[in-house]
GULUMDREN-754262 format. One line per field, with one value per residue: residue number from 1; residue in one letter; chain; x, y, z of N, C-alpha, C in turn. Coordinates in pm, whole numbers. Layout:
N
nr = NUM;...
rest = a;...
kette = A;...
nxx = X;...
nyy = Y;...
nzz = Z;...
caxx = X;...
cayy = Y;...
cazz = Z;...
cxx = X;...
cyy = Y;...
czz = Z;...
***
This chain:
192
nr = 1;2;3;4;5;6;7;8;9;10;11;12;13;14;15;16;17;18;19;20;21;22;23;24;25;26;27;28;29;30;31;32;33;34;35;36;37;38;39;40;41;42;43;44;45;46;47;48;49;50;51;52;53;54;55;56;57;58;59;60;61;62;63;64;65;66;67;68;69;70;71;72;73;74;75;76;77;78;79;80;81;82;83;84;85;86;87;88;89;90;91;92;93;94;95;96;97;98;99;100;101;102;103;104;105;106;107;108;109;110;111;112;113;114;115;116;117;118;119;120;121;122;123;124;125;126;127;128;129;130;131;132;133;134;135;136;137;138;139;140;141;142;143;144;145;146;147;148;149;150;151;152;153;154;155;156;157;158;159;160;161;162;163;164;165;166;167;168;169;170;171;172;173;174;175;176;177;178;179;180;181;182;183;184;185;186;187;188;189;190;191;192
rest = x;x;x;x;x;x;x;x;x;x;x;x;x;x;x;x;x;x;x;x;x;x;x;x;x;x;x;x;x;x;x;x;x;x;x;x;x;x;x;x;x;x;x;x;x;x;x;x;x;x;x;x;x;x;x;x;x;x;x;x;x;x;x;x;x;x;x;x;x;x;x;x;x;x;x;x;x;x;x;x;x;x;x;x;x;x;x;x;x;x;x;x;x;x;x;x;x;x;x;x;x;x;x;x;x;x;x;x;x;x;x;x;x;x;x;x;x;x;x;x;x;x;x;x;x;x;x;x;x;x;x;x;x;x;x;x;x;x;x;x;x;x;x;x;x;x;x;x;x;x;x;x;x;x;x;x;x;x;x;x;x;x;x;x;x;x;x;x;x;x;x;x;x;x;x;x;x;x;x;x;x;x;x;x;x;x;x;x;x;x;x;x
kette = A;A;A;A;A;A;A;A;A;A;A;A;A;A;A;A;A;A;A;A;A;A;A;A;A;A;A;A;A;A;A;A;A;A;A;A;A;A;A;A;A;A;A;A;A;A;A;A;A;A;A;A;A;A;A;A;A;A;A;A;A;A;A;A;A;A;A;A;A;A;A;A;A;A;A;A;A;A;A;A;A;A;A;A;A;A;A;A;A;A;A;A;A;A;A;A;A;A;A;A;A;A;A;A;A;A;A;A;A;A;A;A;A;A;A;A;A;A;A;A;A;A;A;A;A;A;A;A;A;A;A;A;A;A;A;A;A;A;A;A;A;A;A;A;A;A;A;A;A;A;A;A;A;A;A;A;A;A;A;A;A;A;A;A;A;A;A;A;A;A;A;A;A;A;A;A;A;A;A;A;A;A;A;A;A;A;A;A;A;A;A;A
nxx = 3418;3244;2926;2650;2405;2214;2240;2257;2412;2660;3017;3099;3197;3189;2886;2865;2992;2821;2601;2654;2574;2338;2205;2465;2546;2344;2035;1997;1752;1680;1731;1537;1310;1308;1258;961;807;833;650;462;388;344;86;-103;-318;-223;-274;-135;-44;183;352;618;693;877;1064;1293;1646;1620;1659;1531;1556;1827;1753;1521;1681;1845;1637;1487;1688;1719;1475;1474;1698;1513;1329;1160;1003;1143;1231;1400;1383;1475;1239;1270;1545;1497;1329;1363;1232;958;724;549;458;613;913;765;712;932;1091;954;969;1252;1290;1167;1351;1599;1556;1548;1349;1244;1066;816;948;917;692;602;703;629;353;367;487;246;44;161;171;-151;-106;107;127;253;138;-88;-428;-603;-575;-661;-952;-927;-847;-1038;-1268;-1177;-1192;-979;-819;-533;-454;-563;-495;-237;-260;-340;-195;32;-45;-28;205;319;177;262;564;789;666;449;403;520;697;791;1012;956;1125;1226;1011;937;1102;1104;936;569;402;567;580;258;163;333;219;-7;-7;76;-59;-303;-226;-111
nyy = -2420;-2418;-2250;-2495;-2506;-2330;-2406;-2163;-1946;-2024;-2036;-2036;-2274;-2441;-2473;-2562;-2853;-2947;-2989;-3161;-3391;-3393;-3491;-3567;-3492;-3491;-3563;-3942;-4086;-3862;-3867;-4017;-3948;-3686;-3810;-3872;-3665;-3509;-3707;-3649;-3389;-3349;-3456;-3281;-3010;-2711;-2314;-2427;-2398;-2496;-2580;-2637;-2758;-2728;-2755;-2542;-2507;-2767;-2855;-2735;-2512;-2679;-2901;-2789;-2624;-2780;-2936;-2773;-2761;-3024;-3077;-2907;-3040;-3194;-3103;-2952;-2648;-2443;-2213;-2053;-1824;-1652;-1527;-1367;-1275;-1045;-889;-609;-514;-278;-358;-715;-774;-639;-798;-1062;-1025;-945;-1204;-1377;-1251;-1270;-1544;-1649;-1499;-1657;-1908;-1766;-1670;-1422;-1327;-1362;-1272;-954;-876;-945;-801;-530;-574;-592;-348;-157;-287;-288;-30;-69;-176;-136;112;296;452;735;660;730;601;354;408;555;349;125;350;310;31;-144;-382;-406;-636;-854;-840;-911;-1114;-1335;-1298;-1448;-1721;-1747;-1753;-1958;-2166;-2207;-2295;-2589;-2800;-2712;-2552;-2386;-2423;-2274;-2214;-2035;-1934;-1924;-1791;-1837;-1688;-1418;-1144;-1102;-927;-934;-1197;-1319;-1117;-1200;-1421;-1400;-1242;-1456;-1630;-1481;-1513;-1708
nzz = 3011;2707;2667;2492;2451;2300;2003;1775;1899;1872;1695;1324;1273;1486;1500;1240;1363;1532;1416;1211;1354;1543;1761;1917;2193;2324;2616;2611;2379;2300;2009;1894;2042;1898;1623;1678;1752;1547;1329;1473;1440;1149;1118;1232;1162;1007;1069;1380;1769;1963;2313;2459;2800;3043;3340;3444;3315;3240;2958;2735;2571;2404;2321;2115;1982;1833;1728;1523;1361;1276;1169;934;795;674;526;616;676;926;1191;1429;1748;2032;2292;2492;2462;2265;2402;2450;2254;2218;2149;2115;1841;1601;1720;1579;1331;1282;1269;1132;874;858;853;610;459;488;361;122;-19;-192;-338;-161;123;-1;9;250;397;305;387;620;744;701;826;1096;1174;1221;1448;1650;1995;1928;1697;1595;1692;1485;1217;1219;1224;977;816;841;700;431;415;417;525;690;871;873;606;642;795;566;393;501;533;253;218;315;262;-5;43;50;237;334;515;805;1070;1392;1629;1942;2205;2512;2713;2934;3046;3033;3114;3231;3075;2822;2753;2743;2553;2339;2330;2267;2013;1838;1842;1723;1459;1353
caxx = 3348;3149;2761;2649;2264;2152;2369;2286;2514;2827;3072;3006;3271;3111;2780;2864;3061;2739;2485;2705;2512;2293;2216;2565;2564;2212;2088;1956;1668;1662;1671;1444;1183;1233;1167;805;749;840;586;327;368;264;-59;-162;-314;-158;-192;-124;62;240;379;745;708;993;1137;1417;1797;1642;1728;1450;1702;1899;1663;1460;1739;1871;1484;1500;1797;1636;1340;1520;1708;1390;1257;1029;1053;1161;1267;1369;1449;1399;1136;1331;1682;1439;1194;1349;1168;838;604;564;432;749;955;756;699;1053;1153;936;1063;1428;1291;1208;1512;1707;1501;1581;1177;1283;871;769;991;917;555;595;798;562;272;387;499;112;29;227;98;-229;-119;176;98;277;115;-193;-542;-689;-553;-733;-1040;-900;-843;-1172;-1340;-1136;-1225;-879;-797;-449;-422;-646;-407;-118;-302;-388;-22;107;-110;-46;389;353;166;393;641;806;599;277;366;644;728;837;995;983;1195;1219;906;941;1237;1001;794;466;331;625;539;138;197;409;103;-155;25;97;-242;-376;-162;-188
cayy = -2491;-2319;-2359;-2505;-2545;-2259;-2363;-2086;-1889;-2090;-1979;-2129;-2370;-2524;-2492;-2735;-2957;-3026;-3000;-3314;-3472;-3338;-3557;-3677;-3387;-3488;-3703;-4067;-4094;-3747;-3829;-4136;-3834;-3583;-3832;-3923;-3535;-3476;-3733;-3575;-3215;-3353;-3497;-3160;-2920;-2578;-2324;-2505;-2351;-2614;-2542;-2711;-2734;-2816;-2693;-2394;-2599;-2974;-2858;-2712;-2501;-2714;-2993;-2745;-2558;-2905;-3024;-2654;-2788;-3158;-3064;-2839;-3150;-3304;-3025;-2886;-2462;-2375;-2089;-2031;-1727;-1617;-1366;-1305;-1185;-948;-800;-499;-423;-281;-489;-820;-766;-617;-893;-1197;-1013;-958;-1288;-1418;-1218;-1326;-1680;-1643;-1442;-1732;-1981;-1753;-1656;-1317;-1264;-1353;-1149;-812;-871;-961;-685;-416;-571;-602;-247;-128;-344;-248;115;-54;-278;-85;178;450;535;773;567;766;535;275;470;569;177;98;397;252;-73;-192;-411;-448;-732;-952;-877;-977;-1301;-1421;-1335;-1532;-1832;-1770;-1757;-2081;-2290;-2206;-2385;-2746;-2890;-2647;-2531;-2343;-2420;-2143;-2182;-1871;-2019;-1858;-1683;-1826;-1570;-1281;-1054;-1160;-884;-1017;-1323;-1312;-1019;-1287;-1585;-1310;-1238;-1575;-1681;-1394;-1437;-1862
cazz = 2905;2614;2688;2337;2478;2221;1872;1658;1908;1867;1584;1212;1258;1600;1427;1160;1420;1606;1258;1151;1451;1601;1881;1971;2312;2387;2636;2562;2367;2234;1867;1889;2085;1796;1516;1661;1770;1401;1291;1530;1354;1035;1143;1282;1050;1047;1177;1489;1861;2092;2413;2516;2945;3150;3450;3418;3326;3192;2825;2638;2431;2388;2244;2000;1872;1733;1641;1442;1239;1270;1109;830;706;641;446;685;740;1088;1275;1588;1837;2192;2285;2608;2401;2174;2486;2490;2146;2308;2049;2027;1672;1553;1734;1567;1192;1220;1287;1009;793;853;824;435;406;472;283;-14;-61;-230;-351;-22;213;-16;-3;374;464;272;466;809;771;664;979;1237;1161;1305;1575;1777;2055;1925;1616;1594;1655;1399;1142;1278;1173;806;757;842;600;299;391;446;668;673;988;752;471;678;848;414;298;612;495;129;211;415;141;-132;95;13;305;321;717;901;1244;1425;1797;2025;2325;2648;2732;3089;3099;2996;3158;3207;2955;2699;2697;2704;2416;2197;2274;2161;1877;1768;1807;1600;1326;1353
cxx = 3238;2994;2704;2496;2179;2264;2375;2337;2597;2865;3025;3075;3227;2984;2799;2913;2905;2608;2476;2626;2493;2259;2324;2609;2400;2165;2009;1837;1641;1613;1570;1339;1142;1200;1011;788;734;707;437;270;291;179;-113;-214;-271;-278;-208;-13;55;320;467;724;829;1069;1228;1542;1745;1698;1614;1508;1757;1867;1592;1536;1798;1769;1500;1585;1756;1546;1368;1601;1597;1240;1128;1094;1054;1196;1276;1421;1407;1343;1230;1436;1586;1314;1285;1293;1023;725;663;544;573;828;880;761;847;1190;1102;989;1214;1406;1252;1257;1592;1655;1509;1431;1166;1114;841;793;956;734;537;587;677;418;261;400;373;56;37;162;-46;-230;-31;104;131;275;12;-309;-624;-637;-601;-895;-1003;-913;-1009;-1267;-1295;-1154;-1112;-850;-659;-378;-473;-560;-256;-135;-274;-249;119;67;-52;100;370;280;244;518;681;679;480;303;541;624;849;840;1030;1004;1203;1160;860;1034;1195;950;676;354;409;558;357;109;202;262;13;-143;76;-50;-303;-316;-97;-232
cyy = -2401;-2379;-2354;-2501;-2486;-2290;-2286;-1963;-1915;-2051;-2113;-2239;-2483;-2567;-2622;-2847;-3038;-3050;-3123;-3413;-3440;-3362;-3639;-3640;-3417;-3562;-3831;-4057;-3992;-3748;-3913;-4014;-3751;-3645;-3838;-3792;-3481;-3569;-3701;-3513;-3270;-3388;-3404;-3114;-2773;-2495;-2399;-2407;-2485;-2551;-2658;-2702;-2797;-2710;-2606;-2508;-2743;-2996;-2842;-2628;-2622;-2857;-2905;-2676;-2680;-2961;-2940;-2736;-2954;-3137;-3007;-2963;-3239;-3236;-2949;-2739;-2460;-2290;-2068;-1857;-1727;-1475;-1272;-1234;-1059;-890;-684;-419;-397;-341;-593;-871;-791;-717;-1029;-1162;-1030;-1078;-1384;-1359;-1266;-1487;-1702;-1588;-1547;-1843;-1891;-1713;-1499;-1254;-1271;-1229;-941;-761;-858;-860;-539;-442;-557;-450;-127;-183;-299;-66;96;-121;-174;56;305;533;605;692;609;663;392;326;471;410;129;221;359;128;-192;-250;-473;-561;-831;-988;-966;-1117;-1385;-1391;-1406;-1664;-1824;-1838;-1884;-2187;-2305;-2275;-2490;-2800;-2819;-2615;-2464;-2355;-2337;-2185;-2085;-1981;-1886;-1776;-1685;-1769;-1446;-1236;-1117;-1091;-934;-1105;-1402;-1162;-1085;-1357;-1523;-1284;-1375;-1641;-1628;-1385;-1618;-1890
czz = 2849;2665;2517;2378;2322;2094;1756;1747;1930;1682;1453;1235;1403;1570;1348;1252;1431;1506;1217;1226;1517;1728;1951;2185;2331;2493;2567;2555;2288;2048;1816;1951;1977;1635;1525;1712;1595;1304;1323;1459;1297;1058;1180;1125;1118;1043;1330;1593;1944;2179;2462;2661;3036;3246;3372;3402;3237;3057;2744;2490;2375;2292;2106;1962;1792;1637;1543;1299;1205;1131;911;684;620;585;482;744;857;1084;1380;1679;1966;2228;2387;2584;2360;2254;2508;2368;2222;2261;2038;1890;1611;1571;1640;1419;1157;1171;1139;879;763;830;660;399;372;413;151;-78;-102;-285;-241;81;137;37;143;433;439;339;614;853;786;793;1103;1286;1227;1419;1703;1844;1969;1763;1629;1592;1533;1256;1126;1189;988;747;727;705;474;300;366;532;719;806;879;626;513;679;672;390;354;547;340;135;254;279;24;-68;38;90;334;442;725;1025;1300;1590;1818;2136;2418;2757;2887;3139;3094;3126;3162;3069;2825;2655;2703;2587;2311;2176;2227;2036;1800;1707;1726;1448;1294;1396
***
């Protein structure tokens, strides 16, 4: 038997099976849980981080990759991936810009993602290890601060939205490393 837990790796044609209904493989209660988690969100103000906890096996996949597509019907931006597939990139930067990025790819946000893309890349030049620190320095004498520019064109992409917010799960970070996955929550935090 196929494991469907994660369904954006089942083929397109299994995909739509379980899209059609999303909670029919869930167990009881599930979609009655993610309408009032869904009414939570919106009462938050963004940015906002939440933290899914459950033992290893109970179905935390397997619940938020459906909420993901839940949520999407109902016109709210998601995104999901797992940090734990994508830790062998040695930044968590790289891993989370890249993921945003691919999330207004597929929302079709063709101003967004160029603007994104040409900032994250200006960025990353001051966040990852293995560029020169002296650039760090140059930023600062021009008065550039290209983390700042990222954080405001993160905020700017997300209000231009239908619903003013993207929710973004990173799943599996209790499969990580301990530097992975306190890497990702530093960089999440700094950047919502």
């Amino acid at each position: 038997m196929k494991d469907k837990s994660n369904i954006y790796k089942l083929s397109e044609e299994e995909f739509y099976k379980i899209k059609g209904n999303l909670w029919d493989d869930t167990y009881v209660g599930a979609e009655e849980y993610a309408e009032n988690f869904f009414k939570e969100i919106r009462t938050y103000d963004t940015p906002n981080i939440m933290l899914l906890d459950a033992d290893f096996g109970i179905g935390k996949t397997h619940f938020v990759t459906r909420f993901c597509e839940f949520l999407k019907l109902r016109n709210c931006a998601s995104h999901y991936y797992s940090a734990w597939e994508m830790e062998y990139v040695p930044e968590a930067f790289i891993v989370m810009a890249k993921e945003l990025i691919k999330a207004f790819k597929r929302m079709d946000r063709i101003d967004t993602l160029i603007r994104l893309r040409d900032i994250v890349r200006d960025a990353s030049m001051n966040i990852t290890k293995s560029e020169p620190k002296e650039i760090l320095f140059d930023e600062i004498d021009n008065s550039i601060d290209p983390i700042k520019n990222l954080r405001g064109e993160i905020e700017r992409s997300i209000r231009m939205l239908l619903g003013k917010r993207l929710i973004l799960f990173i799943d599996d970070l209790d499969r990580c490393s301990h530097y992975t996955a306190l890497r990702t929550l530093e960089v999440a935090k700094h950047f919502f």
